[in-house]
C-alpha atoms as an extended CHARMM CRD file, in Angstrom:
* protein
*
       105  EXT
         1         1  UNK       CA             -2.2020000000       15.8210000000       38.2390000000  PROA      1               0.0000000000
         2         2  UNK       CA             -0.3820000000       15.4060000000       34.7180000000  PROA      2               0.0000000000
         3         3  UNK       CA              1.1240000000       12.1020000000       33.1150000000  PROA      3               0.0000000000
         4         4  UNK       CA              4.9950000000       12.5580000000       32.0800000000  PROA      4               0.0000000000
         5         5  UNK       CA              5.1480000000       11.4300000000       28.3860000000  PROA      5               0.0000000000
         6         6  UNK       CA              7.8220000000        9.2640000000       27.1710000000  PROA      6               0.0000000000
         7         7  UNK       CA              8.2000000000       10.9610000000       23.8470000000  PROA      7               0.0000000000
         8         8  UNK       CA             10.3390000000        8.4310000000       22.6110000000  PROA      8               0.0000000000
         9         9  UNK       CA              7.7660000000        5.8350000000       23.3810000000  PROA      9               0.0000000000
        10        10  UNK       CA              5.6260000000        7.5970000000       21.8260000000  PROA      10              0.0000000000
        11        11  UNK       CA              7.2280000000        8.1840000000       18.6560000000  PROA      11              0.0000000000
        12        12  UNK       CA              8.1250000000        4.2100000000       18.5180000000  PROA      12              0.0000000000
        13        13  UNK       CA              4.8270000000        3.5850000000       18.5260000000  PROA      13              0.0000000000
        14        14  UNK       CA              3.5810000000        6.0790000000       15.7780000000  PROA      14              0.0000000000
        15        15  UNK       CA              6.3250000000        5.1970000000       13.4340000000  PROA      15              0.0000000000
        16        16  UNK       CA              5.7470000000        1.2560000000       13.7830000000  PROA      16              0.0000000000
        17        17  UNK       CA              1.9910000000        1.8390000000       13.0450000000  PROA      17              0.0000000000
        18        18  UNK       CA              0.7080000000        0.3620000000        9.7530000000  PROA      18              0.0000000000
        19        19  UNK       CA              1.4430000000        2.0310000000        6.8100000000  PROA      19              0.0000000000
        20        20  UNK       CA              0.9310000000        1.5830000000        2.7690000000  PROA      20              0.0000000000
        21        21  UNK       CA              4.5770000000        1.0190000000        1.8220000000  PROA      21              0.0000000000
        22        22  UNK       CA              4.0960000000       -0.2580000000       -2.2180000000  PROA      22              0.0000000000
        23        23  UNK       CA              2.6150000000       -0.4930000000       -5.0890000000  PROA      23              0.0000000000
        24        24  UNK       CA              2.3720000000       -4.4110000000       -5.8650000000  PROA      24              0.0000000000
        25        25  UNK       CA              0.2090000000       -6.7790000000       -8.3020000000  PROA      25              0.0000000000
        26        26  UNK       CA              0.2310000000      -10.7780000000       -7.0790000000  PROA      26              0.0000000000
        27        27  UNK       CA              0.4330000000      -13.3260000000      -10.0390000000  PROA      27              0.0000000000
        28        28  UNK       CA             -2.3710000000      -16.5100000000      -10.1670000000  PROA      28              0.0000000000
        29        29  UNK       CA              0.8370000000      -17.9400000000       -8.5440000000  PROA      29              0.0000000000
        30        30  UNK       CA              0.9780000000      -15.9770000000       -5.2070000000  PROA      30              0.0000000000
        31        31  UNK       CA              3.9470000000      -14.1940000000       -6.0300000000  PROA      31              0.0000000000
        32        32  UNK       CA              3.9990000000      -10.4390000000       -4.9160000000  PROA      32              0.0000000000
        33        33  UNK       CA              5.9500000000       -7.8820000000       -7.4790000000  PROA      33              0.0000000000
        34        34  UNK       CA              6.1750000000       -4.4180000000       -5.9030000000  PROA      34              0.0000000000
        35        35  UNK       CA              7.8720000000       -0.8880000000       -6.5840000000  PROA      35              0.0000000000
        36        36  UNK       CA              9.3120000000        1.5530000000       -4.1550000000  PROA      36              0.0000000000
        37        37  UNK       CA              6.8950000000        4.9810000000       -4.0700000000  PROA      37              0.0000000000
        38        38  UNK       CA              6.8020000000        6.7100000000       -6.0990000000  PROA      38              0.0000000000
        39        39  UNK       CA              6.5840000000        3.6010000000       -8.5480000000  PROA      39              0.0000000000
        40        40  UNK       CA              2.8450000000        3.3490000000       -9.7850000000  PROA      40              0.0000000000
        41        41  UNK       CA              0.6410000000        0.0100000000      -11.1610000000  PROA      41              0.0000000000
        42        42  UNK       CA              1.9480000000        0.4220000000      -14.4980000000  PROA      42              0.0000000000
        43        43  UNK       CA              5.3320000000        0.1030000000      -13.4910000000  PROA      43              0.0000000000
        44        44  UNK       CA              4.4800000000       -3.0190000000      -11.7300000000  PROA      44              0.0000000000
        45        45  UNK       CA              3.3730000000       -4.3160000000      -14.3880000000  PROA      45              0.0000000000
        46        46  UNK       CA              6.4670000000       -3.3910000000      -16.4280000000  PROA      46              0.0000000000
        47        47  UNK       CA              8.6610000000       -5.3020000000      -14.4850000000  PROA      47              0.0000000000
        48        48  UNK       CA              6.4110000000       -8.4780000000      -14.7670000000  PROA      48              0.0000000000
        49        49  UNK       CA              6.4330000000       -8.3800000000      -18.2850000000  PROA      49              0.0000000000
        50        50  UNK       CA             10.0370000000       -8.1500000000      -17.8000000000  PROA      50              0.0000000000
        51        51  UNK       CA             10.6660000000      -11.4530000000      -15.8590000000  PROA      51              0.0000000000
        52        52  UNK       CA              8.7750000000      -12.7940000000      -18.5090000000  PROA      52              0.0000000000
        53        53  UNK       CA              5.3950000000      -13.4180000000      -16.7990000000  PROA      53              0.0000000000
        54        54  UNK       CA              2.7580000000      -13.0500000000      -19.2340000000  PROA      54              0.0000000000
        55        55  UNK       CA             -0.3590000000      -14.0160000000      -17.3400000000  PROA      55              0.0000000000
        56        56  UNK       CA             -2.9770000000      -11.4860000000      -16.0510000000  PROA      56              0.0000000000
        57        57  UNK       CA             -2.4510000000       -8.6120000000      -14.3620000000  PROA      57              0.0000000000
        58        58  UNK       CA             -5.3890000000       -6.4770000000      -13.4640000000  PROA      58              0.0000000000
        59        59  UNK       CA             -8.1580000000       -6.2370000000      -11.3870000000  PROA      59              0.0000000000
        60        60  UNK       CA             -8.0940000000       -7.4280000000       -8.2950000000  PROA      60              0.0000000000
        61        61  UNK       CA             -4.7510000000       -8.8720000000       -8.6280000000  PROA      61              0.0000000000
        62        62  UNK       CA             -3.6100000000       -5.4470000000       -7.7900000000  PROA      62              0.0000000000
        63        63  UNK       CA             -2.9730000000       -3.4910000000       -4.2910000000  PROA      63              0.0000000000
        64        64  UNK       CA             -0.5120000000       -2.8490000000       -1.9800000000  PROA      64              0.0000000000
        65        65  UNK       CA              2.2160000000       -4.1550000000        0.1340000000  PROA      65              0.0000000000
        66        66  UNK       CA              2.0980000000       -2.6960000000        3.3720000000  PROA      66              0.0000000000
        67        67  UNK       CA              4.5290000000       -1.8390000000        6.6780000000  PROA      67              0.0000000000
        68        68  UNK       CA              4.3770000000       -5.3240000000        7.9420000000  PROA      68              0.0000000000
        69        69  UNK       CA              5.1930000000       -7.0900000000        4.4320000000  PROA      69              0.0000000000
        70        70  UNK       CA              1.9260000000       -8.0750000000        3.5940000000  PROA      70              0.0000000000
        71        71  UNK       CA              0.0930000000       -7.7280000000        0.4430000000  PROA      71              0.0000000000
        72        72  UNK       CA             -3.3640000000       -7.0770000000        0.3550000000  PROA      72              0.0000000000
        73        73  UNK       CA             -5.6860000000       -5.9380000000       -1.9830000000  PROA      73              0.0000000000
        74        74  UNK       CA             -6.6850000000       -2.3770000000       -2.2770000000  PROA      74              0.0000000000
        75        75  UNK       CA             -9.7360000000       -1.6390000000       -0.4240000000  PROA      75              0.0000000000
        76        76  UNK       CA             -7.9770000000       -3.3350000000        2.6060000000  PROA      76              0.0000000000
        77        77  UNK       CA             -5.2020000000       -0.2780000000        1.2730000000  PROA      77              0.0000000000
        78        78  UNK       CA             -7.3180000000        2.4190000000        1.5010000000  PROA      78              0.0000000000
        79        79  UNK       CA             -8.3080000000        1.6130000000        5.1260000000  PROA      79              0.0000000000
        80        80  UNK       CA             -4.7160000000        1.3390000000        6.2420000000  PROA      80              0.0000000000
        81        81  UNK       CA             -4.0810000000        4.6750000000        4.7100000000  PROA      81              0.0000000000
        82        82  UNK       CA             -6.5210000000        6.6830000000        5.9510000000  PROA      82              0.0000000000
        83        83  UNK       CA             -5.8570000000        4.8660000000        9.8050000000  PROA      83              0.0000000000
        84        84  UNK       CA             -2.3370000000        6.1960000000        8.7840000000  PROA      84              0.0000000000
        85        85  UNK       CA             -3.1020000000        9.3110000000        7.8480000000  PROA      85              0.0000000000
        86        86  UNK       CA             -1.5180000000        8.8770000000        4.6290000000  PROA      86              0.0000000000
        87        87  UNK       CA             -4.6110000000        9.9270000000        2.5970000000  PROA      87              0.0000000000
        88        88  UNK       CA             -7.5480000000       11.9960000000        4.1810000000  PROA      88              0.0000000000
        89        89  UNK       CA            -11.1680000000       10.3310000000        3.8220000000  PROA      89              0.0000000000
        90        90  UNK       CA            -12.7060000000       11.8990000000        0.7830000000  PROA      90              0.0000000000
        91        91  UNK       CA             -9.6050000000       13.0040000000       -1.0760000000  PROA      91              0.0000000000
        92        92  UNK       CA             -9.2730000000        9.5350000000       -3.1180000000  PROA      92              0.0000000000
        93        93  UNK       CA             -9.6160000000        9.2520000000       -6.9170000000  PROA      93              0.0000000000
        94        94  UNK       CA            -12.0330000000        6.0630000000       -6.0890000000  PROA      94              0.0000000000
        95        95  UNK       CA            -12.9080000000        4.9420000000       -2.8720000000  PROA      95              0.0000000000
        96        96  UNK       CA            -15.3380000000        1.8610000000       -4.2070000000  PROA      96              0.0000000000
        97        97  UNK       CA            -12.2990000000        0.3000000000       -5.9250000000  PROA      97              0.0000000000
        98        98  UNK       CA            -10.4350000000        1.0950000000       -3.4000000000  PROA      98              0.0000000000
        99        99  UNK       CA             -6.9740000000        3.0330000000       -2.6080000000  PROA      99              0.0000000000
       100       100  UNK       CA             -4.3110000000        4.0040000000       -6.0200000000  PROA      100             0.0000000000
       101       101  UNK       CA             -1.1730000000        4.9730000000       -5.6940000000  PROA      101             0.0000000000
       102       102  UNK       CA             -1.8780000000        8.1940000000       -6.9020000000  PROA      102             0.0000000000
       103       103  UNK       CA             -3.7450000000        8.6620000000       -3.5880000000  PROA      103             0.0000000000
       104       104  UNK       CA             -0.5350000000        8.5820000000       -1.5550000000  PROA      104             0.0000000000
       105       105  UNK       CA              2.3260000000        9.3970000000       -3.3180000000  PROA      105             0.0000000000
């Protein structure tokens, strides 16, 4: 006996999964600044420096904002992406740092 498959269900389901949606750096402050793919760190950081925000940048200030509108950092990135299948498991410029752009766009 065989299931009927709502393929509409099933496609709603696959397309709200979890998915690495921007590049983004959060300031000391909390504030997020992001850029639509395929916008990269650097340009990030660009438009800080442009709002006039001169405090640091790097590290692990950088990651990610993802699907649900959530920053996090980008280990936590690199997780989501693979789940995703945005970037296979040992095709990443540096999984111990975690996921870069670079990896999925």
């Amino acid at each position: 006996m065989s299931e009927d498959v709502d393929r509409d269900s099933v496609a709603s389901r696959c397309s709200s999964a979890l998915r690495v949606e921007k590049a983004s750096i959060r300031t000391n402050e909390g504030q997020v600044f992001a850029v639509d793919p395929p916008g990269r760190h650097h340009d990030v950081i660009r438009v800080i420096r442009e709002s006039g925000y001169d405090g640091p940048v790097g590290g692990d200030r950088q990651g990610f904002v993802l699907s649900n509108g959530r920053f996090v950092m980008r280990k936590a990135a690199l997780r989501v992406a693979i789940k995703a299948g945005q970037v296979q498991r040992g095709k990443c410029h540096a999984p111990a740092v975690g996921l870069f752009s670079e990896d999925v766009w």
